[in-house]
MARDO-459604 format. One record per atom (N, C-alpha, C): x, y, z. Coordinates in steps of 0.2 Angstrom, whole numbers, padded with zeros to 4 digits, always signed. Each point is the difference from the previous one (the first is absolute). Layout:
BEGIN
XYZ/...
***
This chain:
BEGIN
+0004-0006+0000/-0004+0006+0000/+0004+0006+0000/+0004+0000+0006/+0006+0007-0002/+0003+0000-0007/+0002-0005-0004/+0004+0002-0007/-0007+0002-0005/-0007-0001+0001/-0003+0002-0004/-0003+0006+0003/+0003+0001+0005/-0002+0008+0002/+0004+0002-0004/+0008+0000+0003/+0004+0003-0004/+0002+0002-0006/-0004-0004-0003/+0000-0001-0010/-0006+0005-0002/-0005+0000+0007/-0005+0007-0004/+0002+0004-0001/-0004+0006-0004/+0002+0008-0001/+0001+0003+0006/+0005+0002+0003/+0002+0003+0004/-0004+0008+0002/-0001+0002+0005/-0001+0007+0003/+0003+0004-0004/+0003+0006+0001/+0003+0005-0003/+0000+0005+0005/+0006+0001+0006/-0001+0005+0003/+0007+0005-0001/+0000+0004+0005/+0005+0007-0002/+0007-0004+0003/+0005+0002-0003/+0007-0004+0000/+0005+0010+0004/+0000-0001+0007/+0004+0004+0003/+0005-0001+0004/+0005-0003-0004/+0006+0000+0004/+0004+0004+0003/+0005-0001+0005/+0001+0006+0003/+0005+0003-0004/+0001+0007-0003/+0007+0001-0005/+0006+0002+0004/+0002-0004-0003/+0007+0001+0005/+0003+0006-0006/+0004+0005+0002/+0001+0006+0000/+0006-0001-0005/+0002+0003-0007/+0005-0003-0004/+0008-0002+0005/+0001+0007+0003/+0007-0001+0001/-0002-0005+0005/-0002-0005+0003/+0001-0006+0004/-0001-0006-0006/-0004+0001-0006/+0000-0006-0004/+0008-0003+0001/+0006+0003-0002/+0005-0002-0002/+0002-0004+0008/+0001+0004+0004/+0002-0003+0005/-0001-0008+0003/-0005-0002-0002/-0007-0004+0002/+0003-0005-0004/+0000+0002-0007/+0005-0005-0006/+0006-0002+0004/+0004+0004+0002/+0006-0001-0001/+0001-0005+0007/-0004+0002+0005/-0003-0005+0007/+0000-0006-0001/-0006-0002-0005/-0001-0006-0001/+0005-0003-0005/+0002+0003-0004/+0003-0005-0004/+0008-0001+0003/+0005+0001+0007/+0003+0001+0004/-0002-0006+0002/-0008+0000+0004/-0002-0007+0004/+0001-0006-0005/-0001+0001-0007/-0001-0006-0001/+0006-0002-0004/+0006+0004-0002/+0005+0000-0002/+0004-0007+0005/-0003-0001+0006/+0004-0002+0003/-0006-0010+0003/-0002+0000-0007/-0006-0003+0001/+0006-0007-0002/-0001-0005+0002/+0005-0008-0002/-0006-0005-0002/+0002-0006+0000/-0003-0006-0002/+0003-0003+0006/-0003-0003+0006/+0004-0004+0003/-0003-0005+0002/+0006-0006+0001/-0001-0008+0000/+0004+0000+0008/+0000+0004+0003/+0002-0002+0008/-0003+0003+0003/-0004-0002+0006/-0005+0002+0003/+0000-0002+0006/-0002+0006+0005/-0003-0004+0007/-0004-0001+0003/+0000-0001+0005/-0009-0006+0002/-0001+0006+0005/+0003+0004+0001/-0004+0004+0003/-0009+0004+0000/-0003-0002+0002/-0007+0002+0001/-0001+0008-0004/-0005-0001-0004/-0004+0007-0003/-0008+0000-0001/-0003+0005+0003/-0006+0000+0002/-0004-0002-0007/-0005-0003+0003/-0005-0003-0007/-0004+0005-0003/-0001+0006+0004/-0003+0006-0002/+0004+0003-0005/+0006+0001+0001/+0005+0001-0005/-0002-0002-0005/+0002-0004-0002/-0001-0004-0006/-0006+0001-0004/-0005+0000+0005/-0008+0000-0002/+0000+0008-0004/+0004+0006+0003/-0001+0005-0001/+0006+0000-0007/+0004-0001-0002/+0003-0002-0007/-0004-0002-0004/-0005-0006+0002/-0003-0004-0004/-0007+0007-0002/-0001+0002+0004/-0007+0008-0002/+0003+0008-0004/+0010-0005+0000/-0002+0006-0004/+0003-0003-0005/+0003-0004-0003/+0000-0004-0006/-0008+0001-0003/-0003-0001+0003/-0010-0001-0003/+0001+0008-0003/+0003+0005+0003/-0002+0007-0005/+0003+0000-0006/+0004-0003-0002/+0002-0002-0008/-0006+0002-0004/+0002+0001-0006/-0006+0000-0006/-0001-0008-0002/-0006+0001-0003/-0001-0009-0006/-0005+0004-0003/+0000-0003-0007/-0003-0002-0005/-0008-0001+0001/-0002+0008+0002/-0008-0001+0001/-0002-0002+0007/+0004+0001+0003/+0000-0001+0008/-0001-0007+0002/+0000-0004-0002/-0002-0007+0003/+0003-0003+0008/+0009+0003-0001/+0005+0001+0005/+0001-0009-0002/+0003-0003-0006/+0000-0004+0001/+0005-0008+0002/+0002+0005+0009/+0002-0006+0003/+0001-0003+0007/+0003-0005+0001/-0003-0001+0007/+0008-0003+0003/-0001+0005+0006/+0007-0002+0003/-0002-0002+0007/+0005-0006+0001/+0000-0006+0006/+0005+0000+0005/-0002+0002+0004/+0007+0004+0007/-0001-0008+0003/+0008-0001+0001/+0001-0010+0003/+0004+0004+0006/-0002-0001+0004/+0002-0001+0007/+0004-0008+0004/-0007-0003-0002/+0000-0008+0006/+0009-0003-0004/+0005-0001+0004/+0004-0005-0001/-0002-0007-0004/-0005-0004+0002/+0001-0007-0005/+0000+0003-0006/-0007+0007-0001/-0001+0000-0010/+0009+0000-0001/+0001+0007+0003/+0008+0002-0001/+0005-0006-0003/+0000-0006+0005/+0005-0004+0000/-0004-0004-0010/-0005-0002+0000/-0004-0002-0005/+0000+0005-0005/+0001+0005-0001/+0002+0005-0005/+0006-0002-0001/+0006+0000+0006/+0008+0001-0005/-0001-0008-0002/-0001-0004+0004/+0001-0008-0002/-0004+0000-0009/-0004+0001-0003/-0002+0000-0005/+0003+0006-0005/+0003+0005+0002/+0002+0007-0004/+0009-0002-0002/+0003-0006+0005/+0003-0002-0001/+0004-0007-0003/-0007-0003+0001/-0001-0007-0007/-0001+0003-0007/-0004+0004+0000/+0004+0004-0008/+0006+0005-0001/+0001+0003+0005/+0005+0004-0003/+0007-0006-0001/+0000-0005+0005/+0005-0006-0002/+0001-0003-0006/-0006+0001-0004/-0003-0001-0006/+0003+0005-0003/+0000+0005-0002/+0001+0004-0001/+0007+0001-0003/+0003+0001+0006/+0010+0001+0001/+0003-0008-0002/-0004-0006+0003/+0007-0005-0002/-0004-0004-0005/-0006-0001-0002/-0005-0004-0002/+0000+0003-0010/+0003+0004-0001/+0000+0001-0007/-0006+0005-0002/-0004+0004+0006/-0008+0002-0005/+0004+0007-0001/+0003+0004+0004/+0004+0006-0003/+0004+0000-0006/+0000+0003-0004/+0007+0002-0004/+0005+0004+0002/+0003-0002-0004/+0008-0001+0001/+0003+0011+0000/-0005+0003-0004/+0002+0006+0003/-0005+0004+0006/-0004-0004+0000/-0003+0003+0006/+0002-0002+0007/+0004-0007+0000/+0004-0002+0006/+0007+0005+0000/+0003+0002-0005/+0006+0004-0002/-0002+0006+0003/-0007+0006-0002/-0001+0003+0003/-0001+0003+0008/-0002-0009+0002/-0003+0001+0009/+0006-0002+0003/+0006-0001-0004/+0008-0002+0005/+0002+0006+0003/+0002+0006-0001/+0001+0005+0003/-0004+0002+0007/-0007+0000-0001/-0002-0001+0007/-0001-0004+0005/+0006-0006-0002/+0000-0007+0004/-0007-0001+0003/-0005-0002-0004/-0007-0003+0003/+0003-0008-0003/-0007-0004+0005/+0000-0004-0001/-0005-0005+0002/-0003-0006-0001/-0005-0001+0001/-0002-0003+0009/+0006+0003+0003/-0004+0001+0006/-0003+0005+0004/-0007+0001+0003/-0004+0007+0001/+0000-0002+0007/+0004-0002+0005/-0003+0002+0008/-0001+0006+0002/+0000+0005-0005/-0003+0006+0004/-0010-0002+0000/+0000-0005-0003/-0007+0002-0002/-0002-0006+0007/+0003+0000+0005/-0002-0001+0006/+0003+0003+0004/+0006+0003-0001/+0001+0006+0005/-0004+0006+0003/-0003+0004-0006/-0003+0005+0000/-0006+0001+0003/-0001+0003+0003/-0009+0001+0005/-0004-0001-0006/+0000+0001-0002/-0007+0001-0006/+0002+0000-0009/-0004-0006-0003/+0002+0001-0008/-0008+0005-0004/+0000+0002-0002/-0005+0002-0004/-0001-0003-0008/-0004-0004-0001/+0001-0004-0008/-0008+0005-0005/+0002+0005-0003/-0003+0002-0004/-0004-0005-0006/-0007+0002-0001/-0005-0003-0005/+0002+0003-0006/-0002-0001-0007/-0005+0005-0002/-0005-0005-0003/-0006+0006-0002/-0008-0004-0001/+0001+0001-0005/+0000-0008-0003/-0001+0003-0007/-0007+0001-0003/-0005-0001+0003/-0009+0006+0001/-0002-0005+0004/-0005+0003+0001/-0003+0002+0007/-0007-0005-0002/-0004-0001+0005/-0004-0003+0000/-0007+0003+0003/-0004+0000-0003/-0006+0004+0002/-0004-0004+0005/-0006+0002+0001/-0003-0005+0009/-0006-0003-0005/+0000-0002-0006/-0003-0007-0005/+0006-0003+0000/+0008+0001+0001/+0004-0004-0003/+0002+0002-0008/-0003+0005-0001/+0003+0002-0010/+0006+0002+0004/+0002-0001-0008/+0010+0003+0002/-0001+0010-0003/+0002+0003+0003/+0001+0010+0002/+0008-0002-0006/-0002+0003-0004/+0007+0001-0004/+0003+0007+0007/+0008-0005-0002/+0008+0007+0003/+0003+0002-0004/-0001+0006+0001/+0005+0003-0007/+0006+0001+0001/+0006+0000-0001/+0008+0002+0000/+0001-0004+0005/+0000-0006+0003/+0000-0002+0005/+0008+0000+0004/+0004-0002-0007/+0007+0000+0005/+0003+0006-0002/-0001+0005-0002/+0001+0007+0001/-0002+0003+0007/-0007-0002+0002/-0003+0004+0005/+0005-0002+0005/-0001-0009+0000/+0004-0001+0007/+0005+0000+0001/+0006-0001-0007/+0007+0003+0001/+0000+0008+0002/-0006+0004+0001/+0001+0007+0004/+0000-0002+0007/-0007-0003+0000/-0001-0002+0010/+0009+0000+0000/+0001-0008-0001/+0006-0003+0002/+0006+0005+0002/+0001+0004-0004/+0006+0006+0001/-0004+0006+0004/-0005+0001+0000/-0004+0006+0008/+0003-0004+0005/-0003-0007-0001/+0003-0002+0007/+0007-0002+0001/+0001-0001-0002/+0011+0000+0001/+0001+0006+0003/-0003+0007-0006/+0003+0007+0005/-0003+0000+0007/-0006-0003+0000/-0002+0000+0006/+0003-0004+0006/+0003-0006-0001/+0005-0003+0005/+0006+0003+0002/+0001+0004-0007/+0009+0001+0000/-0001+0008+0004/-0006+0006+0001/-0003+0004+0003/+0002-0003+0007/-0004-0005+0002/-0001-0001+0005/+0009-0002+0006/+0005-0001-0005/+0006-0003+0003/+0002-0006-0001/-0007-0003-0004/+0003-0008+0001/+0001-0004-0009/+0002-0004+0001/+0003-0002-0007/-0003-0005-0002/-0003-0003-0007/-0003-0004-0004/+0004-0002-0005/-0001-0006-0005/+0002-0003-0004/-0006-0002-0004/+0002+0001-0009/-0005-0002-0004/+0001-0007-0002/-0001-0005+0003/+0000-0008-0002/-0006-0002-0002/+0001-0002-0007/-0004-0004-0004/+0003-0007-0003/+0001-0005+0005/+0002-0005-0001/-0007-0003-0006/+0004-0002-0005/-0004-0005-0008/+0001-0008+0002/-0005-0001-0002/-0008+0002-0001/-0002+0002+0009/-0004+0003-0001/-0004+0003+0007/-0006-0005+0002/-0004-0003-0005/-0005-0002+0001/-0002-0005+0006/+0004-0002+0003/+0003-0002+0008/-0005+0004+0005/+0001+0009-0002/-0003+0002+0006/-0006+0001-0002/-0005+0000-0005/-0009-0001-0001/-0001-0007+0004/+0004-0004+0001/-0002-0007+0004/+0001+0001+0007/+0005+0002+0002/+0004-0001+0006/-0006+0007+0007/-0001+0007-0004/-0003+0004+0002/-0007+0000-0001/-0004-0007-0003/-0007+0003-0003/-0003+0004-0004/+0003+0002-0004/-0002+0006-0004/-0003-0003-0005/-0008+0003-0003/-0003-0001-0007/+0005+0000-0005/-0005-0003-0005/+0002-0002-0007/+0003+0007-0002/-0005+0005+0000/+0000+0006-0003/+0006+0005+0001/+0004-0005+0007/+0005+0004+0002/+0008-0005-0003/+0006+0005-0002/+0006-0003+0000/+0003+0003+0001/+0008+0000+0005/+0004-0001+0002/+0002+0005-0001/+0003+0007+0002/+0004+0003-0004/+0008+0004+0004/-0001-0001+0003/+0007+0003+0004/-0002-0003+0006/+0008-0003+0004/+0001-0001+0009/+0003+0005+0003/+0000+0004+0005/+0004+0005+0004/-0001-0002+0006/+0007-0002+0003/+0001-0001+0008/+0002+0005+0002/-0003+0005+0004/+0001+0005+0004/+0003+0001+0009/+0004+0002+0001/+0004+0001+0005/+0006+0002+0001/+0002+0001+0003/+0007+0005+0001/+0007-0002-0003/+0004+0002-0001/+0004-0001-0003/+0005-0006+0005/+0006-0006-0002/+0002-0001+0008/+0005+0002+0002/+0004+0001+0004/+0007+0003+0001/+0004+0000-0004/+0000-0005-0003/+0007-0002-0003/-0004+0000-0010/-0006+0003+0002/-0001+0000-0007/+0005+0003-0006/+0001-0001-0006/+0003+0000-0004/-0002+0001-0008/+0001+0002-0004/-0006+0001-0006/+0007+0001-0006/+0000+0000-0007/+0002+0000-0005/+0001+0009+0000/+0005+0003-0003/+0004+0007+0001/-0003+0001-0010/-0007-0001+0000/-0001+0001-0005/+0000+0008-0003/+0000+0004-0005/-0001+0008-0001/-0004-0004-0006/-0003+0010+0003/-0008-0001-0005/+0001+0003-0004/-0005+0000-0008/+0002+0006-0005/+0000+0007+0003/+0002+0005-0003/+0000+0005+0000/-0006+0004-0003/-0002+0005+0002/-0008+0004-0003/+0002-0001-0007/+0006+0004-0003/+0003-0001-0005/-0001-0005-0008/+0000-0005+0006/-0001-0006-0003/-0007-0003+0001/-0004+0003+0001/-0007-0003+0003/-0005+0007-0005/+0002+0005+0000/-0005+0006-0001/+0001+0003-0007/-0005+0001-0004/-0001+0002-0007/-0003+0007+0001/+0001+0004-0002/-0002+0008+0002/-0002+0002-0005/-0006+0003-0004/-0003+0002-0006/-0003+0007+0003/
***
């Protein structure tokens, strides 16, 4: 019933946001893009405790993202309980072994993932208080069961999915984008409908002491920005 509220013609009311006053636009840019300059991908984690509210409130604002006619269509699964935890690495791990020693990678995309020494073992994904395994709908389902077409669907949700990363990395704490192939492991292991697949893991928690990351450099604007 909510996705076919959603899909109706919307209200139309007055849009006042608050203007923030030219000379502070710059400053605001240069703030945020400081915080997230300093944003990693990390694979070492600690088991120290982070509030579930937390998490719940990254997940609310991920939801403010755009989609394709509003449907929002995705559904994100906040894992707490330790057995799923241990039952997610134990399965994310029989394939990714698959993966690295089992011949389903090629030979330059193994080449590629050497520099950042991974490998198909993931104990952060029991380490970390909480994983987050992002849906999306590929449509919706109405309350006779017809199928609600989704429009742009992994556009909309590859937005959610990056709200919410600046939203962890905001908060102080660090996440990882694992998409262990094939995913379809977790529509079984989490219950999820048909209408839902797999689309991003994120174990959220603090980075560990002795965390360590890849000395990678990112493009330059330079090299990123076309100016007309």
């Amino acid at each position: 019933r909510a996705q076919e509220v959603a899909m109706a013609e919307p209200t139309l009311v007055p849009y006042r946001p608050l203007r923030i006053p030219v000379g502070e636009v710059q400053e605001r840019a240069d703030l945020f893009y400081e915080l997230m300059d300093t944003r990693r991908s990390v694979r070492m984690f600690s088991p120290d405790p982070i509030p579930r509210e937390a998490n719940e409130r990254a997940i609310a604002t991920a939801s403010t993202a755009p989609s394709g006619a509003h449907p929002q269509p995705w559904t994100f699964v906040l894992i707490g309980d330790p057995d799923t935890k241990r039952q997610i690495r134990e399965a994310a791990e029989e394939e990714e072994r698959t993966n690295y020693e089992g011949g389903r990678l090629p030979d330059d995309w193994l080449e590629a993932l050497e520099p950042l020494g991974t490998d198909w073992h993931k104990e952060f994904l029991e380490t970390v208080p909480w994983i987050v395994v992002v849906f999306e709908q590929r449509y919706g389902l109405g309350a006779d069961g017809d199928r609600l077409k989704h429009f742009y669907v992994k556009e909309s949700v590859g937005i959610a999915c990056g709200m919410f990363i600046a939203a962890i990395h905001q908060m102080g704490l660090a996440t990882l984008t694992h998409t262990p192939s094939p995913m379809a492991f977790l529509t079984k292991l989490l219950g999820r409908p048909e209408n839902e697949r797999p689309f991003a893991m994120l174990p959220i928690g603090y980075p560990s002491d002795d965390a360590i990351v890849p000395d990678l450099q990112r493009k330059s604007l330079e090299e990123v920005i076309v100016r007309i």
